[in-house]
PLY file of the C-alpha trace (Angstrom):
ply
format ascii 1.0
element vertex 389
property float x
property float y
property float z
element edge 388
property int vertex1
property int vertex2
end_header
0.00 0.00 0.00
1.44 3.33 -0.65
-0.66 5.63 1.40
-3.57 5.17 4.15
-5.95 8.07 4.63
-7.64 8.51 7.70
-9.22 12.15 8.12
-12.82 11.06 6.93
-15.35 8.54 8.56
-13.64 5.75 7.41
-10.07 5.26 6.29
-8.86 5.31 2.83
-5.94 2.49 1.29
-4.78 3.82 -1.48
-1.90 1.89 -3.91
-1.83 4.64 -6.24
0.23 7.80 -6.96
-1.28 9.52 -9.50
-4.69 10.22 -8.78
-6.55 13.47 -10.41
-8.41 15.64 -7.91
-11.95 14.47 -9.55
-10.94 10.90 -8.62
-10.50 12.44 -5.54
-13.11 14.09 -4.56
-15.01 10.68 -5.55
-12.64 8.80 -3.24
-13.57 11.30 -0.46
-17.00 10.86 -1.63
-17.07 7.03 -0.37
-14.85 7.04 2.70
-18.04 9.12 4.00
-20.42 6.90 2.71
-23.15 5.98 5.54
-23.28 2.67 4.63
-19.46 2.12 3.53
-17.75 -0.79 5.52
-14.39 -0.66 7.31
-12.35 1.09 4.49
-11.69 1.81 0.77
-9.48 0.68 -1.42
-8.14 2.58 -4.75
-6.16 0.65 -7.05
-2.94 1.69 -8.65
-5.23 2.19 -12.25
-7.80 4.57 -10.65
-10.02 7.42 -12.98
-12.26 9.16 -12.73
-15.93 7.69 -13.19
-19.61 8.02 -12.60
-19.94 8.11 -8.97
-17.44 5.75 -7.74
-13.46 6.40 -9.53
-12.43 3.19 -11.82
-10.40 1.14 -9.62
-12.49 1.32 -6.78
-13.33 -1.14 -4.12
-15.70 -0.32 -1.78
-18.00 -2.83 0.92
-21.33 -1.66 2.37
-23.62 -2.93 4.71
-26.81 -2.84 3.79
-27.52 -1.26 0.67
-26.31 -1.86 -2.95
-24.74 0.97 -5.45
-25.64 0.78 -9.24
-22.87 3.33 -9.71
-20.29 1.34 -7.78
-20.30 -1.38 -10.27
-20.87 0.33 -13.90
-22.43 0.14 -16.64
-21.19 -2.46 -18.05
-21.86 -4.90 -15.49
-19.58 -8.30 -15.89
-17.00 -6.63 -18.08
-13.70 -8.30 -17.81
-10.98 -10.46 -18.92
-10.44 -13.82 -20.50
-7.14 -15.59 -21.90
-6.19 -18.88 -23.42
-2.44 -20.25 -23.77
-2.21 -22.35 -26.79
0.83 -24.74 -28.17
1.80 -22.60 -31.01
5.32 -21.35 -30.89
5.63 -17.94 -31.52
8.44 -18.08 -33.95
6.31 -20.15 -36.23
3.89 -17.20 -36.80
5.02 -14.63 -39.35
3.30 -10.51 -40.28
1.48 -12.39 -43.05
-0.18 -15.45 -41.00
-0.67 -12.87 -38.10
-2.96 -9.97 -40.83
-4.81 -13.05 -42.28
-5.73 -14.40 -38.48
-7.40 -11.20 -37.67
-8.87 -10.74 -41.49
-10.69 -14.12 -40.62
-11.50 -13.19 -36.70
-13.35 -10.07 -37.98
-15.46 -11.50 -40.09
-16.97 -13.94 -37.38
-16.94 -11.36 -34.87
-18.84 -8.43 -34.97
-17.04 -5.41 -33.52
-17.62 -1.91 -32.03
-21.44 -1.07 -32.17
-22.33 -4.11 -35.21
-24.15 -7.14 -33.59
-24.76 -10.45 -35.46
-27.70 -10.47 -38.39
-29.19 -13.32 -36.73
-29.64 -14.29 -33.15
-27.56 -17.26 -31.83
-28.34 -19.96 -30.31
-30.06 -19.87 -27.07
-27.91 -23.04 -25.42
-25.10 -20.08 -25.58
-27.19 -17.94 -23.07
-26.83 -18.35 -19.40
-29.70 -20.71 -18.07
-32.12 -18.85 -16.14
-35.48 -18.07 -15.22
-35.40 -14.87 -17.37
-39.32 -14.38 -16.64
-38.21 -13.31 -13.06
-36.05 -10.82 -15.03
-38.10 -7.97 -15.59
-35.23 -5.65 -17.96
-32.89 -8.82 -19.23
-36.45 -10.55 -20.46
-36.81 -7.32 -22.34
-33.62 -6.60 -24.07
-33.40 -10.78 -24.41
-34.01 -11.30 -28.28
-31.49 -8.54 -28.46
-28.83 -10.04 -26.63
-28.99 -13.04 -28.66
-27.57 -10.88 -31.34
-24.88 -9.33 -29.31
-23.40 -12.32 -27.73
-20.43 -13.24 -29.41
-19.38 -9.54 -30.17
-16.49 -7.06 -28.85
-18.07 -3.79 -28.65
-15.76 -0.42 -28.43
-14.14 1.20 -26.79
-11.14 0.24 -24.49
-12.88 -3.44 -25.52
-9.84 -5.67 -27.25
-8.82 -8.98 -28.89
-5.10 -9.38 -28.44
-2.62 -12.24 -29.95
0.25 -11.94 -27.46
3.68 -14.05 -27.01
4.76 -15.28 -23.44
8.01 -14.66 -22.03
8.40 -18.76 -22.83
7.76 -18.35 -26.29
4.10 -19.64 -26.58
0.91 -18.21 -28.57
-1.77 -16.37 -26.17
-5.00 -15.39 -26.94
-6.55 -12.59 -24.71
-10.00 -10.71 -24.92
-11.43 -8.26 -22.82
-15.42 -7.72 -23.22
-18.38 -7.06 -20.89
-21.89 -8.04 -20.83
-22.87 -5.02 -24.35
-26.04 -3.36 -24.19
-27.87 -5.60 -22.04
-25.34 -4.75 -18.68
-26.27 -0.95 -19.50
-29.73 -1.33 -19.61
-29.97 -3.20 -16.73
-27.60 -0.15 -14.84
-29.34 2.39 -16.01
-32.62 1.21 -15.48
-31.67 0.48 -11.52
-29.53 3.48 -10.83
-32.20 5.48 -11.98
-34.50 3.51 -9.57
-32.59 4.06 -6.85
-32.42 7.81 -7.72
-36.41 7.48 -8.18
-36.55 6.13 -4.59
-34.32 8.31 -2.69
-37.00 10.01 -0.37
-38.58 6.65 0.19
-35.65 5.33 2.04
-34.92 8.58 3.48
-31.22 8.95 1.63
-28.70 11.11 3.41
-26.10 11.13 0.58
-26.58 13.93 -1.83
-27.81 13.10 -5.28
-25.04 14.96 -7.61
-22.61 12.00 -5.68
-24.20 9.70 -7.81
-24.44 7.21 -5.34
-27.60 6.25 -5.18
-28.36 2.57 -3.38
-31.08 0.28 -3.52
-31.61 -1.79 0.06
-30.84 -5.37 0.30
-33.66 -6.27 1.94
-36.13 -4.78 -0.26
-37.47 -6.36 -3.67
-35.85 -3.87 -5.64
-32.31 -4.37 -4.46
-32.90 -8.19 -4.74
-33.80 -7.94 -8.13
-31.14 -5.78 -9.07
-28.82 -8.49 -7.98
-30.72 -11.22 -9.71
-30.23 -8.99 -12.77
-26.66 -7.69 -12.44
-25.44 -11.74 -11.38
-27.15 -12.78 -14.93
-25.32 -10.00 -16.50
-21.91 -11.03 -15.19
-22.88 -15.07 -16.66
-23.71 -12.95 -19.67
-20.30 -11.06 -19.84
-18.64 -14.21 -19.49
-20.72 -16.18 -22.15
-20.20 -13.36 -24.70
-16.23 -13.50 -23.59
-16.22 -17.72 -24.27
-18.29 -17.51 -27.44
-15.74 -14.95 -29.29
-12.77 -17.48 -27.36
-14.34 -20.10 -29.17
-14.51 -18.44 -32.51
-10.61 -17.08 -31.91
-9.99 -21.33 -31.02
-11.54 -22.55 -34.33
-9.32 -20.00 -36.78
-6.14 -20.94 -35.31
-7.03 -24.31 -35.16
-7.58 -23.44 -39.16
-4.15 -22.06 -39.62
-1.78 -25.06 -37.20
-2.63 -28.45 -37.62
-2.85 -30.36 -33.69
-2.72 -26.94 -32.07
-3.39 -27.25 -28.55
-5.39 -24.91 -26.01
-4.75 -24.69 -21.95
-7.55 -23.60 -19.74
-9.46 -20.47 -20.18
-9.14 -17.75 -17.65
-11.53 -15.60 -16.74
-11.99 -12.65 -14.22
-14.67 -10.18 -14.20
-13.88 -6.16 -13.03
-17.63 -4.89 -12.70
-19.49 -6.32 -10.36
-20.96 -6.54 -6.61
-20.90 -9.48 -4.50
-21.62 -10.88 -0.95
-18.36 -11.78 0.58
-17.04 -12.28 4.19
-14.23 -9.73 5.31
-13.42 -8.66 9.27
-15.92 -11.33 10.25
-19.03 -9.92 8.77
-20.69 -10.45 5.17
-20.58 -7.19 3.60
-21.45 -6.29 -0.48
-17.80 -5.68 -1.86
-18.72 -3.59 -5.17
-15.25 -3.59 -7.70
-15.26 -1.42 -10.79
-12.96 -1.71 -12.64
-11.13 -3.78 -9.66
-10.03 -7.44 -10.24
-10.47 -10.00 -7.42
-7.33 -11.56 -6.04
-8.21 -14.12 -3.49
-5.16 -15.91 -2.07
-4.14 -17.90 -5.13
-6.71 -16.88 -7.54
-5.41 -16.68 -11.17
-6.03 -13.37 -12.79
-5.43 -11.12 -15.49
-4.39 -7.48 -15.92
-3.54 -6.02 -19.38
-1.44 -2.96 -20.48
-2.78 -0.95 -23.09
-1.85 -1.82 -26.91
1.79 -1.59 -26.86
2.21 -2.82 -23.70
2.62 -6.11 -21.70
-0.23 -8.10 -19.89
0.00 -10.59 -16.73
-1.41 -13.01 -15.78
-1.24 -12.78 -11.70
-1.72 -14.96 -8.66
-3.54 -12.81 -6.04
-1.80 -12.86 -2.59
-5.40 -12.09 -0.51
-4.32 -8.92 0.85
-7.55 -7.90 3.00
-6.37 -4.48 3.02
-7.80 -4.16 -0.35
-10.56 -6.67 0.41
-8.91 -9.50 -1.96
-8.60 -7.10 -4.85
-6.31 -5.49 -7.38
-5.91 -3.20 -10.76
-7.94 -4.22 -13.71
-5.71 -3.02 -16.09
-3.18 0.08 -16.79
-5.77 3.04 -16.16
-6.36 6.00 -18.16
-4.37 9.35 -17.63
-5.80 11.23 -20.70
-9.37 11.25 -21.50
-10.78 9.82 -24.90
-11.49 13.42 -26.26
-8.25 14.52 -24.34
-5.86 12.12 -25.84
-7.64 12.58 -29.79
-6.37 16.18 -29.14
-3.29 16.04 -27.75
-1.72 12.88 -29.22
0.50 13.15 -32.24
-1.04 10.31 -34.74
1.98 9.87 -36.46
4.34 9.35 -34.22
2.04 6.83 -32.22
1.67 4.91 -35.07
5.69 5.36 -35.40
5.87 3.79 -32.09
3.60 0.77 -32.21
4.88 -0.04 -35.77
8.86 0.06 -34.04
8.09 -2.78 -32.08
6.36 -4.27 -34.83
2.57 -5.09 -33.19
-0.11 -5.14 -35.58
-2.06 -2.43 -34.04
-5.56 -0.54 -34.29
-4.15 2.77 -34.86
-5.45 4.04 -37.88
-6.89 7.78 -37.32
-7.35 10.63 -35.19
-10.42 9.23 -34.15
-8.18 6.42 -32.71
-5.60 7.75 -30.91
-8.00 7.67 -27.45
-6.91 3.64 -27.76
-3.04 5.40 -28.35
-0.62 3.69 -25.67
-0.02 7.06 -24.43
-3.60 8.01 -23.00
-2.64 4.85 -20.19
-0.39 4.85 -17.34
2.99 2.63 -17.78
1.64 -1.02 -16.79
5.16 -1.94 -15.55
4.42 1.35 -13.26
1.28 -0.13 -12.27
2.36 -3.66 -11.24
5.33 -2.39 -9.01
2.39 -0.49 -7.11
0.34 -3.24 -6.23
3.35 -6.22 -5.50
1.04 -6.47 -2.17
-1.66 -7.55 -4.08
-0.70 -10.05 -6.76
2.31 -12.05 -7.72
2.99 -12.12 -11.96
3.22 -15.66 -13.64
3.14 -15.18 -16.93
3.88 -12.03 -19.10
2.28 -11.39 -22.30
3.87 -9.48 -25.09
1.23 -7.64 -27.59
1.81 -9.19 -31.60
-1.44 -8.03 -32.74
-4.61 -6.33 -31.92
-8.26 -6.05 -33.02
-10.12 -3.09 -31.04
-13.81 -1.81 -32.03
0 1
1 2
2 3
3 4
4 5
5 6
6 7
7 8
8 9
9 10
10 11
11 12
12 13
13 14
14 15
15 16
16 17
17 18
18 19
19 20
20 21
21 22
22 23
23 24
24 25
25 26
26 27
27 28
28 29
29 30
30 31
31 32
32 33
33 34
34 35
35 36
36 37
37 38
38 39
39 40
40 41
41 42
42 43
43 44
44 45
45 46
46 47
47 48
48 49
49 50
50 51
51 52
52 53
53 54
54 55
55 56
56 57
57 58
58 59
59 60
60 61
61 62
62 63
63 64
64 65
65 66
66 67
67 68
68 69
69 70
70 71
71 72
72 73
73 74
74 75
75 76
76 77
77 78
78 79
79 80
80 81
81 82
82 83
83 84
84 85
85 86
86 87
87 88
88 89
89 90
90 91
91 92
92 93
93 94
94 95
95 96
96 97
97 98
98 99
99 100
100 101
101 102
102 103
103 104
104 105
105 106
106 107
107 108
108 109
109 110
110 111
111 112
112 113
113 114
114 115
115 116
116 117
117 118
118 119
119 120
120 121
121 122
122 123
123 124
124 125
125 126
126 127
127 128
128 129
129 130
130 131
131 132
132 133
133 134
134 135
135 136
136 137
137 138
138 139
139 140
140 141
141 142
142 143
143 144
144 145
145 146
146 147
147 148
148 149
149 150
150 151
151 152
152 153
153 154
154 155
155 156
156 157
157 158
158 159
159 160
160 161
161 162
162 163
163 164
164 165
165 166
166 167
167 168
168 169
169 170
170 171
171 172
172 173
173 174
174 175
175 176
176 177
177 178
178 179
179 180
180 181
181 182
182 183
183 184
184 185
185 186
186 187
187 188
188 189
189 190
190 191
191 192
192 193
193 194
194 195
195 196
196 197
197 198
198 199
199 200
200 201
201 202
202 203
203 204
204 205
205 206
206 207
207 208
208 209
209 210
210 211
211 212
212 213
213 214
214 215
215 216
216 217
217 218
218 219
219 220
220 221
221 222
222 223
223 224
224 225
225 226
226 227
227 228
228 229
229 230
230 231
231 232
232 233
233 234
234 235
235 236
236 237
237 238
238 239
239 240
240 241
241 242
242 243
243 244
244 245
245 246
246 247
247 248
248 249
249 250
250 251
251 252
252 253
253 254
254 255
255 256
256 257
257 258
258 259
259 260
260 261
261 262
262 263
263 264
264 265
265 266
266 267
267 268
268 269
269 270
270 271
271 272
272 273
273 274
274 275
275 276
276 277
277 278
278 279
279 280
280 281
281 282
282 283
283 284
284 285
285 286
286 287
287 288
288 289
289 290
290 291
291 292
292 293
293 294
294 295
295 296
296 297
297 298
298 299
299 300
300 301
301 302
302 303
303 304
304 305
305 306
306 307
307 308
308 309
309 310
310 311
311 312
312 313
313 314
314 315
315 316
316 317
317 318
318 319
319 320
320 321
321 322
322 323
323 324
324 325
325 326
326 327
327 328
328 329
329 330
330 331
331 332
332 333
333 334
334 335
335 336
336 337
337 338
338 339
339 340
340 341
341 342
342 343
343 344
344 345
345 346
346 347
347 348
348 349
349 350
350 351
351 352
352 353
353 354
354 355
355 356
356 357
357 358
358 359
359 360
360 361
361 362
362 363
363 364
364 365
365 366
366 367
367 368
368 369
369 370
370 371
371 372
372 373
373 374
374 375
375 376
376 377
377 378
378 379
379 380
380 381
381 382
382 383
383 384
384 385
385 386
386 387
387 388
């Protein structure tokens, strides 16, 4: 830990160094929280977000905050090793790989022309599910897809020499209906549960022991199995092209660890709802996975359980330049320059890119020396190539 607050109600653990004062004042913002438990923790990645600052960790008793998981509920990370050597794929095997991933999975806003199977859904009583049994038929078109954004397929080499296969997608536009529909609820229902904490916080909380907190957890828990369905569907697509291109090709076990979410755990004795966004979990010997930005190395980490953080650490590099910001401010040319120097097959194409420029992130390598508390590295991942939205 790098610094421990302890002016406001509760104390703040921070592992960061570089916060900006609007991350702050959101940091400040939850240490006072009425129903925030025992601390919070700020990762070495935190931003700036809506209510709660990316790479924030924060247990209540009691209630449940829409904000304090996202909007993009389930979002997270998956990976695959496989047995291809990576001195046995070349530039021109590596461009017609991603020519054939694109075409099987839709990127950015496109979603499939027809829905997919239902057997690729998770299994649920989706009647019970008042906003996911109305954006259903939709999501069978969006499962399977990458979205935008910061969202990423990545062919990466190991520091052993193998193939990896890494993806990071969340749960599309059925996780942000479901958020928005429930944050706004909570906003709705403010004078009905007598709220304390001031609405332009963004904070608002639906009880636990009322129906519309349960169902928001009903809702948000079949968004996460979504998130992780859509993540294994585009795995399995990424499987069967290189499985195209190298005869007998092998593939280890798919990780998978989700950064937007809210769950029941037991820390200090008591069961408390630990809400991460945009915070990995890192149980004592829990495999994970935190990327770098394009142009940068991944891990894959072992978490060391470090209850100061409430079993938790960085879900990535973190964003010191805003999307608008860094299409400003960033030099297209000589990003490309850079990326093309160490010879990844990047996304980089236009202005309109450069928010996705290796620049707008914090150094990863930064990042990980921050939080050596937190997780130990096991594997590190090199970028080759890259497919954003």
């Amino acid at each position: 830990m790098l610094e421990k607050l302890q002016n406001e109600r509760i104390p703040i653990n921070i592992w960061a160094d570089d916060i900006e004062n609007s991350a702050m004042e959101q940091v400040y913002n939850l240490a006072n929280y009425p129903f925030a438990f025992k601390h919070i923790a700020i990762m070495p990645d935190a931003h700036q977000g809506y209510g709660m600052p990316i790479g924030g960790v924060m247990a209540t008793t009691e209630v449940v905050v829409p904000n304090a998981v996202g909007v993009d509920i389930g979002c997270g990370m998956c990976a695959i090793q496989t047995s291809v050597k990576a001195d046995d794929v070349d530039t021109e095997k590596l461009k017609r790989i991603l020519d054939k991933i694109r075409k099987r999975v839709p990127l950015g806003f496109s979603h499939h022309e027809v829905p997919q199977d239902e057997s690729l859904m998770p299994q649920a009583d989706i009647s019970k599910l008042q906003i996911v049994s109305q954006e259903y038929q939709n999501a069978l078109t969006q499962i399977g897809t990458l979205g935008g954004g910061n969202h990423f397929i990545e062919v990466q080499k190991s520091s052993s020499g193998f193939i990896w296969l890494m993806i990071h997608s969340g749960s599309r536009n059925l996780g942000l209906k479901v958020a928005e529909y429930y944050n706004d609820l909570a906003e709705a229902k403010r004078d009905e549960w007598e709220s304390t904490v001031a609405k332009k916080k963004q904070l608002s909380f639906l009880p636990l022991d009322t129906l519309d907190g349960q169902n928001y957890m009903a809702e948000m828990n079949y968004c996460v199995e979504f998130a992780l369905a859509n993540r294994t569907l585009i795995m399995k697509h990424l499987q069967n092209v290189f499985a195209e291109e190298f005869e007998n090709i092998e593939f280890g076990d798919m990780i998978n660890i989700a950064h937007n979410f809210a769950a029941l755990e037991k820390h200090y004795g008591r069961n408390v709802m630990v809400h991460r966004k945009g915070a990995t979990k890192a149980t004592d010997g829990l495999i994970g996975i935190i990327p770098g930005s394009q142009g940068a190395k991944s891990y894959i980490v072992e978490g060391k359980g470090n209850k100061e953080s409430f079993n938790s650490c960085s879900h990535g590099a973190g964003r010191i330049m805003g999307r608008k910001q860094a299409q400003r401010n960033l030099d297209l040319d000589s990003v490309i320059a850079g990326l093309d120097k160490q010879g990844i097959i990047h996304s980089i194409k236009t202005k309109k890119d450069l928010d996705e420029a290796p620049e707008a992130y914090k150094n990863i390598e930064e990042v990980m020396d921050l939080q050596r508390d937190l997780v130990s590295v096991v594997t590190e991942l090199t970028p080759l190539a890259v497919i954003k939205g």
